[in-house]
Residue frames as qw, qx, qy, qz and C-alpha x, y, z in Angstrom:
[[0.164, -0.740, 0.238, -0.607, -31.67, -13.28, -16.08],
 [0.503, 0.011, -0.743, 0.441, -29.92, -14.69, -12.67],
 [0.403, -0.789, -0.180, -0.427, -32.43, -13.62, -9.94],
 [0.469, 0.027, -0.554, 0.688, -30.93, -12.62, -6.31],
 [0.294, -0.856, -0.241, -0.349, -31.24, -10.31, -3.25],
 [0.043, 0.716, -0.334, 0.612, -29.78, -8.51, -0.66],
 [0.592, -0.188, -0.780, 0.072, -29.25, -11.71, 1.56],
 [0.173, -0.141, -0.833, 0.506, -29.34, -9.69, 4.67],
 [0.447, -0.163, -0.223, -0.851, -32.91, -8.91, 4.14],
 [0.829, -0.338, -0.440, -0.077, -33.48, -12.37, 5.54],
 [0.389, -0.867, 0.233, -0.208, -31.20, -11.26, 8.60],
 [0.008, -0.643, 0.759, -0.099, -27.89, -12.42, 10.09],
 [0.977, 0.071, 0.055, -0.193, -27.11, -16.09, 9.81],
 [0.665, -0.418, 0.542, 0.297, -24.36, -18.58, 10.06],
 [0.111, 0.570, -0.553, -0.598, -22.76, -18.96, 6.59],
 [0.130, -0.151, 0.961, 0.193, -24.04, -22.26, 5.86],
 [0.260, 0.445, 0.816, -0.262, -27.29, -21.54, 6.69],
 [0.164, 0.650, -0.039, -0.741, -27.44, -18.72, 4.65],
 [0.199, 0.330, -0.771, -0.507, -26.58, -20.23, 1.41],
 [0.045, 0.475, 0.876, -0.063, -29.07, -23.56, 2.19],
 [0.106, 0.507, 0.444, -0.731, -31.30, -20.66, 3.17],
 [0.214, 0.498, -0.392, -0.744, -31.11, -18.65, -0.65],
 [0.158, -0.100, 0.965, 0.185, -31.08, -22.19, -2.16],
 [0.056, 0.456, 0.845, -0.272, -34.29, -23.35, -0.65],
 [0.214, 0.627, 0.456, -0.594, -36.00, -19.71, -1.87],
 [0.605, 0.683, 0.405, -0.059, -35.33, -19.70, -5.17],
 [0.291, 0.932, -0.176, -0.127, -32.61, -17.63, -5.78],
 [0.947, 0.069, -0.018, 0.314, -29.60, -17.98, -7.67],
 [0.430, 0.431, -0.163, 0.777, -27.39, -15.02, -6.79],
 [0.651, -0.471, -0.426, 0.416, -26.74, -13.05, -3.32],
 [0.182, 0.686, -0.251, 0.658, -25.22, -9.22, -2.48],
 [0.723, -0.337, -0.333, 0.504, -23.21, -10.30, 0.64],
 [0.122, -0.747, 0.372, -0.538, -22.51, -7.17, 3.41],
 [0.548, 0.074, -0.751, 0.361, -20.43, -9.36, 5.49],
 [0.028, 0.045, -0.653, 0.755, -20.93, -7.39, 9.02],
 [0.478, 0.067, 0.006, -0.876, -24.93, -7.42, 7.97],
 [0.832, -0.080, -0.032, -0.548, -25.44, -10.66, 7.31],
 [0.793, 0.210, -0.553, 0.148, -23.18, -13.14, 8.84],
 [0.805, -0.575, -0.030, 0.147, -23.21, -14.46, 12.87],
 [0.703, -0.493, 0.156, 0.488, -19.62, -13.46, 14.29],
 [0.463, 0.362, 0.237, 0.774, -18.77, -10.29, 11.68],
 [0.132, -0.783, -0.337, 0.507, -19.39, -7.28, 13.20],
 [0.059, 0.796, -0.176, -0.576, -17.22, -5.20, 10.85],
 [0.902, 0.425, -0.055, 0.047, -15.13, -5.53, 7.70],
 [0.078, 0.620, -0.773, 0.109, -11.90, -5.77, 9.92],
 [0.867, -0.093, 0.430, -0.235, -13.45, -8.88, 11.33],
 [0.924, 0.366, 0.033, -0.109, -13.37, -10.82, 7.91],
 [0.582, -0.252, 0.747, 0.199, -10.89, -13.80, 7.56],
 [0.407, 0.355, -0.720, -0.436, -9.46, -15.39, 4.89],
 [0.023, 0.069, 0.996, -0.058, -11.19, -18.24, 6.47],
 [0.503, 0.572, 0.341, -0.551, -14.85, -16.63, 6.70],
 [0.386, 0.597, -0.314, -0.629, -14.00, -16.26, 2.83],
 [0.005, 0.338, -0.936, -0.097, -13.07, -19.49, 2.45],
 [0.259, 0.345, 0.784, -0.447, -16.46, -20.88, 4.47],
 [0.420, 0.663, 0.321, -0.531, -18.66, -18.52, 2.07],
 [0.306, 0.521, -0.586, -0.540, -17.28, -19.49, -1.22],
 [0.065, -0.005, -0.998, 0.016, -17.37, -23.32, -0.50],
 [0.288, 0.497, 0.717, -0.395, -21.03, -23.08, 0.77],
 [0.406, 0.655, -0.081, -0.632, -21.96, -20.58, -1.93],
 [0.461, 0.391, -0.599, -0.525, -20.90, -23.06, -4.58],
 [0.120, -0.103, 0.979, -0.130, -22.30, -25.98, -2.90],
 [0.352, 0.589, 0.565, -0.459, -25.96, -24.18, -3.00],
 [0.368, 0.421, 0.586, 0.587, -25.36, -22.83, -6.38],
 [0.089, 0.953, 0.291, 0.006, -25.66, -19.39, -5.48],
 [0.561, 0.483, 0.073, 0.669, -23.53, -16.85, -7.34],
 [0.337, -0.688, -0.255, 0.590, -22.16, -13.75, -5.38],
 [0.512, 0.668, 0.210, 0.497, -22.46, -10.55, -7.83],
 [0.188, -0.845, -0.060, -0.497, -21.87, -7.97, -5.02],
 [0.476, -0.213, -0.530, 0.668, -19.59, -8.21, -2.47],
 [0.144, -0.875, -0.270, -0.376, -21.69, -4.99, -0.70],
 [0.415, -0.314, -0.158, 0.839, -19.20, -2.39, 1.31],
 [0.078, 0.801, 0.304, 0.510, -21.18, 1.13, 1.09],
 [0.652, -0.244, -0.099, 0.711, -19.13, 3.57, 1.92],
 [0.157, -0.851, -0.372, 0.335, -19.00, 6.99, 2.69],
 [0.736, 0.113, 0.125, 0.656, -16.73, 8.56, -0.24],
 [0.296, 0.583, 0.307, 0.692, -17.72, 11.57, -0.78],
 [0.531, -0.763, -0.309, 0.202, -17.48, 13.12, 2.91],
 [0.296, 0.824, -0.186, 0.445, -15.51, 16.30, 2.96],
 [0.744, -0.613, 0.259, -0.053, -14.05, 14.60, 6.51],
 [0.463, 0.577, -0.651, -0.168, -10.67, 13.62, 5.36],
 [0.310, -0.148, 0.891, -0.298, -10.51, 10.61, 8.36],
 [0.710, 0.276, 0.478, -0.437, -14.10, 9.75, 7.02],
 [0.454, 0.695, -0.496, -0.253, -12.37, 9.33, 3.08],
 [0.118, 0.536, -0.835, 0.040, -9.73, 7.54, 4.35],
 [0.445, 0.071, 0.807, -0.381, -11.57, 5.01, 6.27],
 [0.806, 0.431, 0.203, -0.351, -13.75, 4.25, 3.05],
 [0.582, 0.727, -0.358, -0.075, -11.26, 4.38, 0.82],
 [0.053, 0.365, -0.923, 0.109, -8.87, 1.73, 3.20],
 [0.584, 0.053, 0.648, -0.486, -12.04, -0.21, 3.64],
 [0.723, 0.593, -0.044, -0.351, -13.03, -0.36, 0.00],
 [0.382, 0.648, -0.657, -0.048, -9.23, -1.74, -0.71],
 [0.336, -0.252, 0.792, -0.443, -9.62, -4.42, 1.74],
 [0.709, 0.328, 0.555, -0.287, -12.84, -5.63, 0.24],
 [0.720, 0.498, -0.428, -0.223, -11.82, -5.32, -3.84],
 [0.135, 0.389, -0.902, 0.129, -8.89, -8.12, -2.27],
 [0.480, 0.005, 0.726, -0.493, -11.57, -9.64, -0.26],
 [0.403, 0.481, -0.007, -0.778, -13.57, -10.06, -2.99],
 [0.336, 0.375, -0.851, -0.151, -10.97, -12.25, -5.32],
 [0.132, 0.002, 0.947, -0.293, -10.98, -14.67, -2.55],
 [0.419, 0.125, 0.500, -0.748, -14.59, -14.70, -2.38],
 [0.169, 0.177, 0.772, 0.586, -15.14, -14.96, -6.22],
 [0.168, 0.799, 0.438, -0.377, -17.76, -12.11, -6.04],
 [0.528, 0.724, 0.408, 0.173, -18.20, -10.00, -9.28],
 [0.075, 0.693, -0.051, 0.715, -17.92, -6.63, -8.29],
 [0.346, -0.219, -0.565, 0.717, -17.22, -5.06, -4.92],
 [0.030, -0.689, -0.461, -0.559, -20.50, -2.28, -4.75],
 [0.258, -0.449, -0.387, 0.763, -21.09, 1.23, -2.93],
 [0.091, 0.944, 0.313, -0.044, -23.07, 4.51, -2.79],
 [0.323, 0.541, -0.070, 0.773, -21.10, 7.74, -2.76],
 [0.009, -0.376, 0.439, -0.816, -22.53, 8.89, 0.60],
 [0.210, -0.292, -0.860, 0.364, -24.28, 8.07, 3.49],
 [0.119, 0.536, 0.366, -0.751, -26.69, 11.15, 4.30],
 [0.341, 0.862, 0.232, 0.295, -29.37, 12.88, 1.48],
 [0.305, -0.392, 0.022, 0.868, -27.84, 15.95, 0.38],
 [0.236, 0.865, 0.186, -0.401, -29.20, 19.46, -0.98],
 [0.708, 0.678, 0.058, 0.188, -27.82, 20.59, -3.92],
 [0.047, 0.863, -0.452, 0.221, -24.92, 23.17, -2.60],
 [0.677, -0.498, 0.541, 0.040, -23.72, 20.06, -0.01],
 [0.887, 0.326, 0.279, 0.170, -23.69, 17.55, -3.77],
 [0.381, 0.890, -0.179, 0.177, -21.56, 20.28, -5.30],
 [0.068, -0.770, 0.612, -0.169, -19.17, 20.51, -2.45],
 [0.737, -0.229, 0.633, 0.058, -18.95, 16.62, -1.67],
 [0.833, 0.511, 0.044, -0.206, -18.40, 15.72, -5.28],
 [0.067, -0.783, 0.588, -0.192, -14.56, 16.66, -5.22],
 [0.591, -0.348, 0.682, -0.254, -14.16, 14.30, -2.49],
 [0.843, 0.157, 0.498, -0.132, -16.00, 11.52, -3.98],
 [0.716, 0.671, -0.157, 0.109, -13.82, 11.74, -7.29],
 [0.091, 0.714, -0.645, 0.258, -10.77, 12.01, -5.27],
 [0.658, -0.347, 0.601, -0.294, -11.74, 9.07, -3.36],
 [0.940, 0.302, 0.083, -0.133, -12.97, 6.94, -6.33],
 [0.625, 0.716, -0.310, -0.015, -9.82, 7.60, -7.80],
 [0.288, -0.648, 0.681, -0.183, -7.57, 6.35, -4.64],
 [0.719, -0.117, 0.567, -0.384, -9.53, 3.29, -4.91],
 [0.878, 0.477, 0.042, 0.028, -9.25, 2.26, -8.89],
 [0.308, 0.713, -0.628, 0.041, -5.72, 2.46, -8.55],
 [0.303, -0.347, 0.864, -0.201, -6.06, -0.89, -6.43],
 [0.775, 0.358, 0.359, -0.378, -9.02, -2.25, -8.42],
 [0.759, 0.598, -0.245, -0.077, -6.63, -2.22, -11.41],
 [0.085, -0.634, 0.734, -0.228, -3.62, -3.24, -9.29],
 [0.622, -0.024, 0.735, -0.270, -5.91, -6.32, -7.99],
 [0.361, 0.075, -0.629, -0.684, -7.51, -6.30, -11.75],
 [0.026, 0.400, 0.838, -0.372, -10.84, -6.60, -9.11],
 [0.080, 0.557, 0.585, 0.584, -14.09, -4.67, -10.33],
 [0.043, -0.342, -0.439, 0.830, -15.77, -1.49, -8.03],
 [0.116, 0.492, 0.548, 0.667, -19.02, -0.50, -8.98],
 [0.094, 0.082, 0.385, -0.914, -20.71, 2.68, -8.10],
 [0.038, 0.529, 0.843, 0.091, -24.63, 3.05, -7.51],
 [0.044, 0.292, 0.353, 0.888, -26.27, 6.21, -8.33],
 [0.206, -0.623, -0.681, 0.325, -28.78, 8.31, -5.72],
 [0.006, 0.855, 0.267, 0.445, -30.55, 11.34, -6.74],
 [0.481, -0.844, -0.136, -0.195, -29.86, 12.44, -3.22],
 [0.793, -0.397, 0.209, 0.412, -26.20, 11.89, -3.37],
 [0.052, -0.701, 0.366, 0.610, -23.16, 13.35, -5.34],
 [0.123, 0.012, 0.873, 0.473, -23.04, 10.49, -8.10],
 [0.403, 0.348, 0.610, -0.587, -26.74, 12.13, -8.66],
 [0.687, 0.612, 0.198, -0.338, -28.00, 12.20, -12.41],
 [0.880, 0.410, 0.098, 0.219, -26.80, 10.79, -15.71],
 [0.233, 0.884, -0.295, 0.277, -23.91, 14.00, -16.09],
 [0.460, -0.813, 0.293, -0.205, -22.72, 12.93, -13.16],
 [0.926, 0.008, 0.356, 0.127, -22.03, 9.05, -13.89],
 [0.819, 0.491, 0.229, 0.189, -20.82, 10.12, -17.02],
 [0.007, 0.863, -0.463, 0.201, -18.13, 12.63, -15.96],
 [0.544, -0.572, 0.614, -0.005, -17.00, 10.48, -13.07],
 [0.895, 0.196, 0.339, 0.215, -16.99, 7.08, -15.83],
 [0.527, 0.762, -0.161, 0.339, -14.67, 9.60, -18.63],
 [0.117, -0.853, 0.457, -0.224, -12.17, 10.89, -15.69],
 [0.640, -0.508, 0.575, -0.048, -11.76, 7.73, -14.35],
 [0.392, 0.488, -0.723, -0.294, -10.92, 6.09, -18.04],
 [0.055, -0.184, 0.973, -0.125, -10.76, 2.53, -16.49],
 [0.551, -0.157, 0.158, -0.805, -14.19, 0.61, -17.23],
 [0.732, 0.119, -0.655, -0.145, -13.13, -2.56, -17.34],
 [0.429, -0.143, -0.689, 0.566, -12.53, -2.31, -13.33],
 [0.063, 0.204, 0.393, -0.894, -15.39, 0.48, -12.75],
 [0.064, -0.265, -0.938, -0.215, -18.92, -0.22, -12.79],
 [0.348, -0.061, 0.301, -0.886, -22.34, 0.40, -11.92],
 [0.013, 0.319, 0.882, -0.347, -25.05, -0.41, -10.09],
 [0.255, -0.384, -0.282, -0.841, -28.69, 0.77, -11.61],
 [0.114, -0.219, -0.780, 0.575, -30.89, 1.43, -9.02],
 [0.096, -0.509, -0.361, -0.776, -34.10, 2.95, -10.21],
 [0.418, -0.774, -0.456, -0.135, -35.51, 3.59, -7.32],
 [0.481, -0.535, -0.094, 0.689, -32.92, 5.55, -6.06],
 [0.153, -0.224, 0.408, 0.872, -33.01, 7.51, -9.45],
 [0.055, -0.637, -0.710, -0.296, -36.75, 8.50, -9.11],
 [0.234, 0.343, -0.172, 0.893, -37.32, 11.92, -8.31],
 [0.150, -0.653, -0.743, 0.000, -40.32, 13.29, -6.44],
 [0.775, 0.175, 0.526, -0.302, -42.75, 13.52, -7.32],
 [0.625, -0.107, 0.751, 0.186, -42.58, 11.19, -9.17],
 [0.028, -0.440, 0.492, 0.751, -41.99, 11.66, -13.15],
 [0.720, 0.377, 0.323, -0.485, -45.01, 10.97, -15.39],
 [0.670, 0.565, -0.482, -0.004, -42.42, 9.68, -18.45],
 [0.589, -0.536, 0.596, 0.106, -40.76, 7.08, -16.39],
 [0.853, 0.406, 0.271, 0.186, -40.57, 5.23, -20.17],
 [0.629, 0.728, 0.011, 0.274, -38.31, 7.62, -21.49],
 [0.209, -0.901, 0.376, -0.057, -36.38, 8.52, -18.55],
 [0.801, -0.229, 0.547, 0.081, -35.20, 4.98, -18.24],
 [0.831, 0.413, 0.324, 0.183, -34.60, 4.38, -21.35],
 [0.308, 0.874, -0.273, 0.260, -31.84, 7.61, -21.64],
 [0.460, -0.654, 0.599, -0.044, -30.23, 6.44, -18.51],
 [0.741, -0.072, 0.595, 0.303, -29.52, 2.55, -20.08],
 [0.662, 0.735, 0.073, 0.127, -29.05, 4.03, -23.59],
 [0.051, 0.948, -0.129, 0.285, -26.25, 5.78, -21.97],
 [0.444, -0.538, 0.603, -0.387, -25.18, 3.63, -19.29],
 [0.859, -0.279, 0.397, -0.163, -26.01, 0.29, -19.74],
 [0.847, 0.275, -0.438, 0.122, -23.07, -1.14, -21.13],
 [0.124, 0.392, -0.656, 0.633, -21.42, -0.19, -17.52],
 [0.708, -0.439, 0.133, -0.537, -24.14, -2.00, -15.74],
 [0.301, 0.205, -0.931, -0.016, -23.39, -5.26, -13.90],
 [0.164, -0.258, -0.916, 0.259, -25.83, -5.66, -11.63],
 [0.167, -0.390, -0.206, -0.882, -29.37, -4.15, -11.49],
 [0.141, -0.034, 0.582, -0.800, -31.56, -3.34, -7.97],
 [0.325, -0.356, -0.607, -0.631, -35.23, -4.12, -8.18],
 [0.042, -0.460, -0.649, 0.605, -37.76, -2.78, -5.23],
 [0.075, -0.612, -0.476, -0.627, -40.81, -0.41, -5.56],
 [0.171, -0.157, -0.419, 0.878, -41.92, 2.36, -3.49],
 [0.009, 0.830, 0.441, 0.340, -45.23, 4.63, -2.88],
 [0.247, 0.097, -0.305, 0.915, -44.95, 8.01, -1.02],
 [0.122, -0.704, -0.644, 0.274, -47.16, 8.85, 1.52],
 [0.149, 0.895, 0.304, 0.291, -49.08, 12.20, 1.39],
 [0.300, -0.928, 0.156, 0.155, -46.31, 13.99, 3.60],
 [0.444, 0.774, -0.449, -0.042, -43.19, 12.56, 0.95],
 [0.163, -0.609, 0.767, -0.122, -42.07, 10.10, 2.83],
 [0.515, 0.243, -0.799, -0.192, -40.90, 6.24, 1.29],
 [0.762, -0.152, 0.337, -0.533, -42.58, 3.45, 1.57],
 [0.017, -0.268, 0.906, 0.326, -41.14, 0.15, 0.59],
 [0.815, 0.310, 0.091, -0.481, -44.10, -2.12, -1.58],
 [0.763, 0.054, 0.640, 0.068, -44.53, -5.36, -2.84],
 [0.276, -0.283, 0.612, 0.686, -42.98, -5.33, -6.82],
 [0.096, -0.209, -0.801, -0.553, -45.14, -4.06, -9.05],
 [0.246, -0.765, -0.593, 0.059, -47.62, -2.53, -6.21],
 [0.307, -0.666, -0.091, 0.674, -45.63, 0.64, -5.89],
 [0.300, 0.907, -0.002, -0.296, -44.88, 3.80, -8.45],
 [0.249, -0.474, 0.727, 0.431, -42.01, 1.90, -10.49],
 [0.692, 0.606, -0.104, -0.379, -42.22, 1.42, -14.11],
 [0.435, -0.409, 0.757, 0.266, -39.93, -1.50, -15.19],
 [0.757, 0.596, 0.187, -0.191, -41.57, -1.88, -18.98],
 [0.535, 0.804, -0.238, -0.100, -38.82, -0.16, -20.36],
 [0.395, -0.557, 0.724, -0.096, -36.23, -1.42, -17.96],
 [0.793, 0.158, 0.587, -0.049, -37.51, -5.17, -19.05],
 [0.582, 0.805, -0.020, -0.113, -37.30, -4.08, -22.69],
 [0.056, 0.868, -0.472, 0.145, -33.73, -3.14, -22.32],
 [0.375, -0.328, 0.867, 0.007, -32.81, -6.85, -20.82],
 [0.808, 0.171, 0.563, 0.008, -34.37, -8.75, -23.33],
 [0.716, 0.684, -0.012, 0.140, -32.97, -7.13, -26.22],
 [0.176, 0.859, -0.369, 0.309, -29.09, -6.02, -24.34],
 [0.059, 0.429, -0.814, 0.387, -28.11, -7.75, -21.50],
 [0.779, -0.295, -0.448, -0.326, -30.69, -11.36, -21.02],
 [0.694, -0.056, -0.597, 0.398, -27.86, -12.80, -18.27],
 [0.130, -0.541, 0.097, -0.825, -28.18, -9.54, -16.46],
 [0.262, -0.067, -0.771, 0.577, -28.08, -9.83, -12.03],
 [0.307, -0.568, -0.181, -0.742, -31.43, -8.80, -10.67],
 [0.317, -0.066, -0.795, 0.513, -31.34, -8.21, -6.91],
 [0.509, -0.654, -0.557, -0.057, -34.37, -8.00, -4.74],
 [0.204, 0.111, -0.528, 0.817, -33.55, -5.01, -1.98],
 [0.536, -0.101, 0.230, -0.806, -36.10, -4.32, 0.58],
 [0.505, -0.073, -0.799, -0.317, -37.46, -8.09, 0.49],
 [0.495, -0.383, 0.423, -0.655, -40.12, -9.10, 2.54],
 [0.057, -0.123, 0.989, -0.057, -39.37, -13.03, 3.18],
 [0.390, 0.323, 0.608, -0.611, -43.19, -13.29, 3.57],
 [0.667, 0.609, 0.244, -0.354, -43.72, -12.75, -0.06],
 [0.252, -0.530, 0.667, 0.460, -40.62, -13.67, -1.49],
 [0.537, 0.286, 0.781, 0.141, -42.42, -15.94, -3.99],
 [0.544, 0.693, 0.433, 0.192, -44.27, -13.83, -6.02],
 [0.003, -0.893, 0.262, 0.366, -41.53, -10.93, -5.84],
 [0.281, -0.443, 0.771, 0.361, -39.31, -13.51, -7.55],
 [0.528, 0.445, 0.643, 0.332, -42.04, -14.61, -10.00],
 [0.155, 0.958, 0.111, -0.214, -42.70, -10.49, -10.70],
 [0.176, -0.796, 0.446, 0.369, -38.60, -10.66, -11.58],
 [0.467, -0.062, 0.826, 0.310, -38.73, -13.79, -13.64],
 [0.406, 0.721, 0.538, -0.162, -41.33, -11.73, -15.49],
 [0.008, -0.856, 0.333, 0.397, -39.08, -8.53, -16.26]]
């Protein structure tokens, strides 16, 4: 397994230092949001074919791999202007990407929780969007992967698994597993068996997999925790990479730099 994280968890930084930075903590793989974690990017019009240039060279100088180029994006907004803008942003970054030599280009489906009636009506959208976008992913023959959120339209297994059949194309359409985004609450007293339908199902479309832990406080509301101190089960999950996918990205989200050590011995454990 290639450990990583969500580099700007350690906050903005010059490109060089970033990479030295990863190096020096242990990891050997990155999810890069340019305007999040790189001095002088504010957006993703900013980025340059020279920024890309700078963060490939340093990235292979430190030996750290880039599975995620990270652009989360609002697809499934029933705003057509708000669409469009993902969906010319998202095409920008699968190109951006090449250059970059980053795996997969990754996103949510929406920005806001949603209630059930809002998931219904944004879904639409977010299938019309996906689909604007894999017509340049296979044009570029670049990768998009989507990440599943209860609390979004791309919310439970059906959902993946419609949008993966309609869009036909899974050599250029992925996913991100995120269990903690795909923990209800309260929290599900079979987390062994839930996991284990979602990757029975899913994980040959995985490329890269999230790892963080969470409690909920007595009024429902998240709490990020040290790995392995929160209400995440990752038995079966673990199971599932040592017998399917050993090479398999695990990224650190929510890191606290403070304990980065033993979160990254808790992942070399999985």
């Amino acid at each position: 397994m290639k450990i990583g994280v969500r580099a700007h968890d350690y906050g903005k930084m010059e490109i060089e230092r970033l990479a030295e930075t990863l190096q020096q903590e242990g990891y050997q793989a990155a999810q890069l949001a340019f305007p999040k974690v790189f001095v002088g990017i504010q957006s993703y019009e900013d980025i340059t074919l020279k920024h890309l240039e700078r963060v490939r060279n340093a990235f292979e100088r430190h030996k750290i791999e880039i599975p995620v180029f990270g652009c989360y994006m609002d697809l499934g907004n029933p705003d057509e202007s708000v669409r469009s803008y993902a969906v010319h942003t998202l095409k920008k970054c699968l190109a951006c990407s090449k250059e970059v030599g980053a795996n997969v280009v990754g996103t949510e489906t929406a920005y806001p929780s949603l209630r059930a009636e809002e998931k219904a009506k944004w879904y639409p959208c977010m299938l019309d969007s996906l689909k604007r976008v894999m017509e340049e992913a296979a044009r570029l023959d670049a990768k998009l992967a989507i990440e599943p959120v209860y609390s979004h339209p791309l919310e439970n297994l059906d959902a993946v698994t419609d949008v993966m059949n309609q869009i036909g194309d899974s050599k250029h359409l992925r996913i991100i597993f995120d269990p903690a985004n795909l923990l209800p609450f309260p929290v599900l007293e079979d987390q062994d068996a839930y996991w284990q339908k979602w990757l029975l199902h899913i994980g040959t479309y995985i490329e890269a997999i999230h790892v963080k832990d969470f409690y909920y406080d007595q009024n429902g509301q998240y709490h990020p925790a040290p790995l392995g101190k929160g209400v995440l089960r990752y038995e079966a999950i673990s199971r599932w990479l040592h017998e399917n996918s050993p090479d398999m990205y695990l990224l650190r989200e929510e890191m606290n730099p403070e304990i980065a050590s033993a979160d990254i011995a808790f992942m070399k454990n999985l």
